[in-house]
C-alpha positions as CSV (number, residue, x, y, z in Angstrom):
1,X,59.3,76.1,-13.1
2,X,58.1,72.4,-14.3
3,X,56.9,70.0,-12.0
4,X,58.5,67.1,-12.7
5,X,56.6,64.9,-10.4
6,X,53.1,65.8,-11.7
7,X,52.9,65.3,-15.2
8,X,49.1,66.7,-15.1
9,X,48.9,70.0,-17.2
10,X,48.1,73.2,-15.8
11,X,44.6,73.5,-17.3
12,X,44.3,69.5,-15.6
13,X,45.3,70.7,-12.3
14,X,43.3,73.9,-12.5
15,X,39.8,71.9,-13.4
16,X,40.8,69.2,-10.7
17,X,40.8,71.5,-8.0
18,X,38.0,73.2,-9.0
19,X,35.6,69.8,-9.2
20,X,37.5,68.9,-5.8
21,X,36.1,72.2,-4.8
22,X,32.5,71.5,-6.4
23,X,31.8,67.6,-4.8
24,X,32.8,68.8,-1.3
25,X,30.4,71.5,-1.4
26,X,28.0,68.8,-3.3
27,X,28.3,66.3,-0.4
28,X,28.0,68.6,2.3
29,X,25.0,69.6,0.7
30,X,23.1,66.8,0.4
31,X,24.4,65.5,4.0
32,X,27.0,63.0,2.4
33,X,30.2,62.5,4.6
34,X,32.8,61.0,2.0
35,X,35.8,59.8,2.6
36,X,39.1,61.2,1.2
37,X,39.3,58.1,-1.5
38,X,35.3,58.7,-2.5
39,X,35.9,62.4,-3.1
40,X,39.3,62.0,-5.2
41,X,37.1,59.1,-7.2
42,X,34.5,61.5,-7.8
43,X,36.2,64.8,-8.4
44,X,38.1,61.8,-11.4
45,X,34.9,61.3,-13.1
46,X,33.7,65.3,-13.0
47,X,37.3,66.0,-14.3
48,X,36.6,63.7,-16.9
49,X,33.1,65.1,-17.8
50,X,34.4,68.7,-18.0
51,X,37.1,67.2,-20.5
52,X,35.0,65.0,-22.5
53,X,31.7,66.4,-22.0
54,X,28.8,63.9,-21.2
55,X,29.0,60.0,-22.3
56,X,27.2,57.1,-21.8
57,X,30.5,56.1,-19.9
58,X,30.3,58.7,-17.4
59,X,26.9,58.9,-17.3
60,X,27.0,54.8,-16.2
61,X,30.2,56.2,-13.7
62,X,27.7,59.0,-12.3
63,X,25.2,55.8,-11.7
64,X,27.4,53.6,-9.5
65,X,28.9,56.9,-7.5
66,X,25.3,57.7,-6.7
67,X,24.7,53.5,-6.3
68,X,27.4,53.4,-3.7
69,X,26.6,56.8,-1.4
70,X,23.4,55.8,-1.4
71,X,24.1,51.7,-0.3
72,X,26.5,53.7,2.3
73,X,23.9,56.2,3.5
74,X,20.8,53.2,4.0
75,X,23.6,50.8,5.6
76,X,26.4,52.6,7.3
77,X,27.2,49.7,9.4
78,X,28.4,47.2,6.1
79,X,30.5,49.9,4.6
């Protein structure tokens, strides 16, 4: 049966959950608590890089995810 609410394909929804899956385990890992918004965000960009393989564009993406966790890691205060 179609969902009609989530227009994402099947292949879509199977790679989603599965860099969901990867940055959780990721953060964890490197001691980074992010928050529901910062782990949709990234698991976006990883979707897109398992789609469209590596770019400048994601690469500069990758650059301001790290940018930001680490800004929120030295200052936790100001985020």
């Amino acid at each position: 049966m179609e969902n009609k609410k989530n227009p994402q394909s099947q292949g879509r929804q199977i790679s989603t959950q599965s860099q969901a899956k990867l940055v959780l385990d990721w953060s964890t890992s490197c001691g980074h608590c992010i928050t529901l918004k910062e782990l949709v965000a990234i698991t976006n960009v990883m979707v897109d890089y398992v789609e469209m393989g590596y770019s400048k564009e994601i690469g500069d993406r990758l650059d301001k995810i790290q940018e930001h966790l680490d800004n929120k890691k030295s200052n936790p205060q100001q985020l």
